[in-house]
Every structure is written in C-alpha cells, then in structure tokens.
Residue, then its C-alpha position, 0 to 999 in steps of 0.5 A: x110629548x108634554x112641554x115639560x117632558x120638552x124643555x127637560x130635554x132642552x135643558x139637557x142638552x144645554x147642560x151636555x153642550x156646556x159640559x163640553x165646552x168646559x172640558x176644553x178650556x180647563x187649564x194644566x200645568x207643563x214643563x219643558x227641557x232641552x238638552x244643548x249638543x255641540x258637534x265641531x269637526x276637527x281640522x287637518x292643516x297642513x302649513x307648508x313654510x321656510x326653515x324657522x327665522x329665516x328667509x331662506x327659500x324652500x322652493x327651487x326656482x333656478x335658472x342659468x346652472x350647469x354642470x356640476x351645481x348642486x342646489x340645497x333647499x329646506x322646508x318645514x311641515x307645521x300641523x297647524x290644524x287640531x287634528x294629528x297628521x299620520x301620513x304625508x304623500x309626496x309625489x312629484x309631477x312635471x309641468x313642463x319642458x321647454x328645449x328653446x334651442x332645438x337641440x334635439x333634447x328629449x324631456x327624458x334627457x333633461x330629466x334624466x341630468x337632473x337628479x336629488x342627490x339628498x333628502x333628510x328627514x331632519x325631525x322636528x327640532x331645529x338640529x340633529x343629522x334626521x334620517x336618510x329617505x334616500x339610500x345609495x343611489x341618487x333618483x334623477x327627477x324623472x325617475x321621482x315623477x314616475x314614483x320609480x322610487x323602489x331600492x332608492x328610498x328607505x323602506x320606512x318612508x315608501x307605504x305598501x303600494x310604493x308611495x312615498x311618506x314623508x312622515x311615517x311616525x305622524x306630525x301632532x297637533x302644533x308640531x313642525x317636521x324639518x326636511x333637507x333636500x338637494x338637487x344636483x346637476x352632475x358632471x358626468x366628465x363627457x359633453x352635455x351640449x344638448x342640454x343647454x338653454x333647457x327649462x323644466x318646471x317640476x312640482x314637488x306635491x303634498x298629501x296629508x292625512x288624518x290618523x285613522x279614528x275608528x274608535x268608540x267613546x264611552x258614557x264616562x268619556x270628557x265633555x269638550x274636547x276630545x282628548x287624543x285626536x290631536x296626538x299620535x298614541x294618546x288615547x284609550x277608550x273603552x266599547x260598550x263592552x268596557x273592552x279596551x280598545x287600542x290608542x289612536x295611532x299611526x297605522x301602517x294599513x291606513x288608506x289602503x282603499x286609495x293606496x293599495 
C-alpha cells in the first residue's frame, strides 16, 4: 500500500473518531413535571368525659353502701376525631372481688346483689327523656360481665351476635352523645350478712367503630377533603360506571367478621 493510500485511512479514522465524539456531547432541550399527592388518614377518637360544665364523676367508685342505695352516673361520648363513629361496644369485664371477712361469699353472690337498675340513652343534647336500653328487668352485674343481655336490653342497642351497642344511629364528627346509668344495691327484705365488707371492681369497657366506607370516588369528586366521612349518611359517589352508589351510613352488617 502506498503512503498516500495510508494517511488516507489515517485521516478517515480520525474524521470516524471525531464524528463519535461529537455525536455525544451535542446539547437537547427538557422539561420536567410532577404531580404532588397528598393521602391523610382520618382519625376515629373516641372522648370519653363528664356531663358538660360539671364535676360530676362518671365512674363509680363506691365504698361503705348497703342495701337499699342506688347510685346515678352520667358520662358523655364526644367524636372528637374526623371520622364518624358507627357503632360503640360496651362490654363489662370483672377485675376483681375481694370477701376481706371470710364470710363464705361467692363473687357470684356479690355480683349477683348488685345490679343496674337504668340505662338511658339521653341523646346528644343536654335534655330530653333519651330512650331506654333496658327493658323490665333490672341485669345484676354479673349477668352484664357474662353479656347475659338477651330479653334485657332494647333490641335497637344488642347487634346480631348479642353485643351491646351503645349508639346504633352513629356519633358524626364533633358531636357528643349523653348516657344516664345507675347501679343499685336492692333490698331484698331478707338478711345480706355475708355480703358485708365485700369489694368488687368491675370495668364498664368501650369500643368504637368507624362507619363502613366501601365506596368509590369519582374523577369529578372534591379535591381536599372528602366530604361524608365525617357524618352518617352524607355522601353520594358514583363507580366508574356512573352508577349510583348508596351514602355512607350506619350499617347494620358492619363487623360482622369480629361479631358474628
């Protein structure tokens, strides 16, 4: 091969070599967006508290009583939270019973003398006569720790499995709900000796619950907050279908899968 035929090729391959270098550091034009979401639980809160502007305690704690006494509490339930409560479980479990005297007492006996003798559901204003959860017949506590409640509480306030309910039409959001309970030691005209000096702690325990929300929310649906969730039966939303779909509300089968 000739010396020109060589640096013909030298120089090609130079070009060639230059050529790629310069195809990498060309310069483009870009741009960039990016769209900014926001998720943000709401928050189920259950305030347990006295009957407004007052002192008056909403627990009993009780010592020295007999026969014949009867003892009124009230508490209120305040939805302090931003979601609305459906259901509100009550339940009763025992602590503990002490017979300091020997007396040859059962827990039974004890629990057994002791009974609630009223319960109302007093709404959420501040008056009002409410609406009995009890029917007839007083329940000792011991038959509440057992949930013995069947044929003694209204039907409204006892969920399919026998629970009690304390608010079957829901709390919203902010709102508070009233109740009136009392607890009485009969007298039942015959000797009670061996109940004396006796001592039982008994919790009167609570459950809430957030109203079921299976529901779909459009493309035309409110950007922030989303309306309805903090109030029973307040919204309508449509499926992707554009079919109606039914508000948020109490739902009598809700938690069925811990309840049934």
């Amino acid at each position: 091969m000739g010396i020109k035929k060589k640096l013909g090729l030298g120089m090609a391959s130079a070009a060639l070599g230059l050529s790629l270098i310069g195809g990498g550091t060309f310069a483009y034009f870009s741009d960039q967006a990016t769209i900014h979401n926001g998720f943000a639980a709401g928050t189920l809160d259950l305030e347990l508290g006295n009957y407004p502007e007052t002192n008056w305690p909403l627990n009993f704690d009780l010592q020295n009583i007999r026969p014949g006494d009867t003892f009124e509490r009230q508490f209120v339930l305040k939805n302090s939270g931003s979601l609305a409560i459906e259901d509100t479980y009550m339940s009763f479990s025992k602590v503990s019973v002490e017979n300091t005297l020997k007396t040859g007492a059962t827990d039974g006996d004890f629990l057994s003398a002791l009974k609630v003798s009223y319960f109302v559901d007093a709404g959420p204003g501040q008056s009002g006569d409410g609406y009995l959860l009890l029917n007839s017949q007083d329940i000792t506590l011991k038959e509440a720790i057992a949930g013995d409640f069947k044929d003694k509480i209204n039907p409204l306030y006892l969920k399919k499995d026998g629970t009690l309910n304390l608010t079957p039409n829901g709390i919203n959001s902010g709102e508070s709900h009233r109740f009136r309970v009392m607890i009485s030691f009969p007298d039942t005209k015959e000797p009670q000796n061996k109940l004396q000096g006796m001592q039982a702690k008994v919790n009167f325990n609570l459950d809430a619950r957030q109203v079921m929300g299976d529901v779909y929310h459009d493309q035309q649906g409110p950007n922030g907050t989303v309306t309805g969730n903090g109030k029973i039966g307040d919204q309508q939303t449509t499926d992707s279908s554009k079919k109606l779909l039914g508000s948020d509300k109490t739902d009598n089968d809700a938690w069925k899968d811990t309840n049934e």
